[in-house]
C-alpha positions, 0 to 999 in steps of 0.5 A: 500500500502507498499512503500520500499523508497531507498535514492539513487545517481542513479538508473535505471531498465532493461527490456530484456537487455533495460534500460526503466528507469534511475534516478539521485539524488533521491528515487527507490520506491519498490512499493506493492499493496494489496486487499483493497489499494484504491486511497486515499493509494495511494495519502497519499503515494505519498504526505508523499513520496514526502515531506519527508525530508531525505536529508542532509542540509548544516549542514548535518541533515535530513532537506530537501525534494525531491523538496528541491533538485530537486530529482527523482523518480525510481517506480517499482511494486514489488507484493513481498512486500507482501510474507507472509513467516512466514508458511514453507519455500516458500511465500506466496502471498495471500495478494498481489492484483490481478495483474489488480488491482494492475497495476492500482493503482501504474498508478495512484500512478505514476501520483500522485508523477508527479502531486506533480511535480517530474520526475518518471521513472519506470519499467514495470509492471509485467515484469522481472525487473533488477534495480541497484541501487547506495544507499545514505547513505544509507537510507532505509524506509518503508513507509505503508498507513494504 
């Protein structure tokens, strides 16, 4: 799995000119899936994701987690993460899970991050997403469980 992590002040996704996700303080997640990701990915990620310590203490360093600040989570399925565009000038999108396979494990990757006790929104799966994000920072990661 690939996570693309935004530290953001706000963010939400539209879905046919409806809002069907809205965050405060906290991460969008740009999440991809490939072939041989399984649950335990997906698990990894959503721990390291939810203890990763990015936001800024009263000194102004890195110091504090998601929890620490009563953060929350933006997830949207993003299958480009995984474009190949090193042949020719259109990706390619071989490495990305068929779209049944993927749905599942970023379901269940969602019900991880709410297990670790965070509010998660998210977009819908395959869908045409518009997300606006309001960047902190900003802070931009890319996290990857192999």
């Amino acid at each position: 799995m690939k996570v693309v992590l935004q530290r953001v002040k706000k963010g939400s996704v539209t879905v046919d000119g409806n809002v069907v996700g809205k965050i405060t303080r906290g991460f969008v997640l740009f999440v991809g899936v490939t072939h041989d990701d399984a649950e335990s990915d997906a698990k990894y990620l959503a721990e390291k994701i939810v203890h990763l310590r990015v936001f800024e203490d009263e000194q102004e360093k890195m110091n504090l987690s998601l929890q620490d600040v009563g953060g929350e989570i933006l997830s949207v399925s993003q299958f480009t993460l995984y474009g190949d565009c090193r042949k020719g000038r259109r990706p390619n999108f071989m490495a990305a899970a068929r779209p049944d396979y993927a749905e599942n494990l970023y379901e269940y990757f969602n019900s991880c991050l709410r297990d670790l006790g965070v509010k998660v929104e998210t977009g819908i799966f395959g869908e045409m997403m518009d997300v606006e994000i309001q960047n902190d920072g900003p802070v931009t990661l890319i996290l990857e469980s192999k």
